[in-house]
ZADO-1210 file (C-alpha; in nm, 4 decimals, padded with zeros to 6 digits):
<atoms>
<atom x="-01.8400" y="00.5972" z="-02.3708" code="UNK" pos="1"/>
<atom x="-01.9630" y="00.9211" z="-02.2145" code="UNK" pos="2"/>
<atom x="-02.0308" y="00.7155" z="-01.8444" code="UNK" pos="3"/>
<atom x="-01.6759" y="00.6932" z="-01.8499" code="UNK" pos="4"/>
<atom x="-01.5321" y="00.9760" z="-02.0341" code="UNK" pos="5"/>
<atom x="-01.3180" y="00.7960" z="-02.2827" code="UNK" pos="6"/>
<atom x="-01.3155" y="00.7141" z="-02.6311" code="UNK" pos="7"/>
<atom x="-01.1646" y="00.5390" z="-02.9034" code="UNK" pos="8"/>
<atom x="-00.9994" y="00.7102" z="-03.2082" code="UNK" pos="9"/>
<atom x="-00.7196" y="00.5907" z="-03.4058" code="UNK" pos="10"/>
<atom x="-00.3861" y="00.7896" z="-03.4238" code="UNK" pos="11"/>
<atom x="-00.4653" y="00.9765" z="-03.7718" code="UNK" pos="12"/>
<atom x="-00.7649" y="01.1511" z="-03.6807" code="UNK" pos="13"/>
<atom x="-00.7025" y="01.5327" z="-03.6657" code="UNK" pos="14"/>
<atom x="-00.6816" y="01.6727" z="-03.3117" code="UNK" pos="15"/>
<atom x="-00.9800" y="01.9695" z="-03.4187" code="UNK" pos="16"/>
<atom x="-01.2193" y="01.6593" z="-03.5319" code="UNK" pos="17"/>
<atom x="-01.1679" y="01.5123" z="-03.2387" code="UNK" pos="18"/>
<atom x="-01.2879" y="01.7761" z="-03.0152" code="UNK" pos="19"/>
<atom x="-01.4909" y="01.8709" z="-03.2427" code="UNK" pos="20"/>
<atom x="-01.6843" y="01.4974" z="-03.2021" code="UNK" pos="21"/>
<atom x="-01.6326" y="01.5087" z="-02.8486" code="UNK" pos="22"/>
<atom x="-01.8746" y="01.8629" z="-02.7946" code="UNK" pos="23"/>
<atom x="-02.1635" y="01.6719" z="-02.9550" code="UNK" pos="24"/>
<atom x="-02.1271" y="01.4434" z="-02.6297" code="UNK" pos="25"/>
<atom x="-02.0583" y="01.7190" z="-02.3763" code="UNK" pos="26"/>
<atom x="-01.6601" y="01.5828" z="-02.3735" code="UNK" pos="27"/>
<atom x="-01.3636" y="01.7587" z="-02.4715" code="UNK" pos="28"/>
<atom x="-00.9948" y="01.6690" z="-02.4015" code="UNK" pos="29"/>
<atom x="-00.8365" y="01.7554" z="-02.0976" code="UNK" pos="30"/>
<atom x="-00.5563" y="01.9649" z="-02.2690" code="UNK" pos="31"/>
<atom x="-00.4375" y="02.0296" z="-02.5627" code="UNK" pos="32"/>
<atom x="-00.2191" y="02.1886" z="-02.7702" code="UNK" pos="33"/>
<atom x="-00.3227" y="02.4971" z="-02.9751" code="UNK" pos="34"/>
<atom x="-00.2603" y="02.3291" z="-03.3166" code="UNK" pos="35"/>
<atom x="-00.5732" y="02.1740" z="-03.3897" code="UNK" pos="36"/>
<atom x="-00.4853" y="02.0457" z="-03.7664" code="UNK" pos="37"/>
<atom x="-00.2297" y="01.7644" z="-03.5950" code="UNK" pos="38"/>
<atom x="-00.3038" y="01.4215" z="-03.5263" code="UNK" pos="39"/>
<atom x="-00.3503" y="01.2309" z="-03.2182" code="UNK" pos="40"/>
<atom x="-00.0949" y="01.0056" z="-03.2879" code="UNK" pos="41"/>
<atom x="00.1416" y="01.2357" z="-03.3730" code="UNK" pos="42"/>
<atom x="00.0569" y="01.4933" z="-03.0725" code="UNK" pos="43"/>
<atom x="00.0858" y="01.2288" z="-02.8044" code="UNK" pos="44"/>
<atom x="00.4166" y="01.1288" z="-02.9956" code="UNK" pos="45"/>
<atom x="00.6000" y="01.4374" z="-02.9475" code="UNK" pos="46"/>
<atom x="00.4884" y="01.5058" z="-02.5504" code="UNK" pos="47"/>
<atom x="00.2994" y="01.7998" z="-02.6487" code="UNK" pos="48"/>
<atom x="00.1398" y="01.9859" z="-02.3324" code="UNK" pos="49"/>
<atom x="-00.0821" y="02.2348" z="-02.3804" code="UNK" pos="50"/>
<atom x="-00.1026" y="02.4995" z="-02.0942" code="UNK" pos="51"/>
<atom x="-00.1585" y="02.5177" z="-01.7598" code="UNK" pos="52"/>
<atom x="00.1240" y="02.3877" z="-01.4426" code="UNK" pos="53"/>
<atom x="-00.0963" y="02.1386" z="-01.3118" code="UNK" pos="54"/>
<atom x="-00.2414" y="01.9600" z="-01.6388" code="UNK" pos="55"/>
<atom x="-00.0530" y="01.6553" z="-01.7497" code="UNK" pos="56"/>
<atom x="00.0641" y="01.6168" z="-02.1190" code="UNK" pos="57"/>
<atom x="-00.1404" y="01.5146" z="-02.3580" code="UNK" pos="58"/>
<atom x="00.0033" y="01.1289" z="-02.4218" code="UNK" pos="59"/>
<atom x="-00.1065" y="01.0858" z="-02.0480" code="UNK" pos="60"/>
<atom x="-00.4311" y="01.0863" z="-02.1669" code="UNK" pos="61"/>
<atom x="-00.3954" y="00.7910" z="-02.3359" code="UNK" pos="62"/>
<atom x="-00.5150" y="00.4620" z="-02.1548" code="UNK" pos="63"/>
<atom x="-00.4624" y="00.1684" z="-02.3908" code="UNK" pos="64"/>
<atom x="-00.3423" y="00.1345" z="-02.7686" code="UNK" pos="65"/>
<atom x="-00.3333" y="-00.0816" z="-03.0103" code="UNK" pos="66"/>
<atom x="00.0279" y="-00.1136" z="-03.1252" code="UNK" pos="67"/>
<atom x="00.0571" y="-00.2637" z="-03.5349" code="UNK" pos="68"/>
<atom x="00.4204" y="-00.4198" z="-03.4893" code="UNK" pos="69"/>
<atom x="00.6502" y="-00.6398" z="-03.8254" code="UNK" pos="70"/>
<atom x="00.7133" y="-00.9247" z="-03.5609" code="UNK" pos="71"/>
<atom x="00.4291" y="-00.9776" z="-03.3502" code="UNK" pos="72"/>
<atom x="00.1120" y="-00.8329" z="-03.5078" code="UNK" pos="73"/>
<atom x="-00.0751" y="-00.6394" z="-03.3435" code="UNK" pos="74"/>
<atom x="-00.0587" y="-00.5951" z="-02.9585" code="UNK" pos="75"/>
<atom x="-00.2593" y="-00.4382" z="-02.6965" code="UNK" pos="76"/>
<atom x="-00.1234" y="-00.2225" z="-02.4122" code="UNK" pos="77"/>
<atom x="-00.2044" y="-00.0264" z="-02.1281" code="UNK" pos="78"/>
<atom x="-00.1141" y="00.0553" z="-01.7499" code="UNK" pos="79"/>
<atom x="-00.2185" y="-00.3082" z="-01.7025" code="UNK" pos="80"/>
<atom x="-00.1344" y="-00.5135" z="-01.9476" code="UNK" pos="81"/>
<atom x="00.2756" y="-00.4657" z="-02.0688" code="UNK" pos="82"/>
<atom x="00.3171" y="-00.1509" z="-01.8441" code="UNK" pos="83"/>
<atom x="00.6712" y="-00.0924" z="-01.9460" code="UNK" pos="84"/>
<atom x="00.5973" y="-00.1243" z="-02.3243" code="UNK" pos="85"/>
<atom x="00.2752" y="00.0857" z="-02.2764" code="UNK" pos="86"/>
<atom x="00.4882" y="00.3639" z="-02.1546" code="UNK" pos="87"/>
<atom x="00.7505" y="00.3441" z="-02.4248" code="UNK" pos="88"/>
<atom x="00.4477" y="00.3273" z="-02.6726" code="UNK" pos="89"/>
<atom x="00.2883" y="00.6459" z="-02.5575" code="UNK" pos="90"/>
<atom x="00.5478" y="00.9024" z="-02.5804" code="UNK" pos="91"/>
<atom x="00.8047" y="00.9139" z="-02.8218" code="UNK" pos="92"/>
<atom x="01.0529" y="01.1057" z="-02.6241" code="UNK" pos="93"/>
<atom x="01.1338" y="00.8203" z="-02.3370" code="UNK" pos="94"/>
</atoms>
């Protein structure tokens, strides 16, 4: 949704693709790392940063998931809806 500047991947795509799909749309991420070949879901995993003091890291980019869980299926979270899980979800260093 270029109006609103986000957009939906899922976790496996490949950090460079992404960008990469986001120029055709004038978008790009706010920051991110300088390994391209990783994958979103892995990057936001691991708290990854970038450069630059007053950017955020990269998993606070993130504004809702879709979580595939053994015991309840598949959930949806964000800042909104289960906050607290939403947060663990993000980052895997909490």
């Amino acid at each position: 949704d270029a109006k609103k500047k986000t957009v939906t991947v899922q976790a496996g795509i490949r950090v460079a693709e992404l960008v990469d799909a986001l120029r055709e749309h004038g978008l790009t991420l706010q920051n991110f790392a300088s390994i391209r070949e990783q994958q979103v879901g892995g990057i936001i995993q691991v708290g990854a940063h970038g450069t630059g003091a007053t950017l955020p890291p990269i998993d606070e980019q993130v504004i809702s998931m879709k979580l595939v869980t053994p015991a309840k299926g598949t959930i949806e979270l964000s800042r909104e809806k289960d906050p607290d899980i939403f947060y663990f979800a993000r980052c895997g260093l909490a």
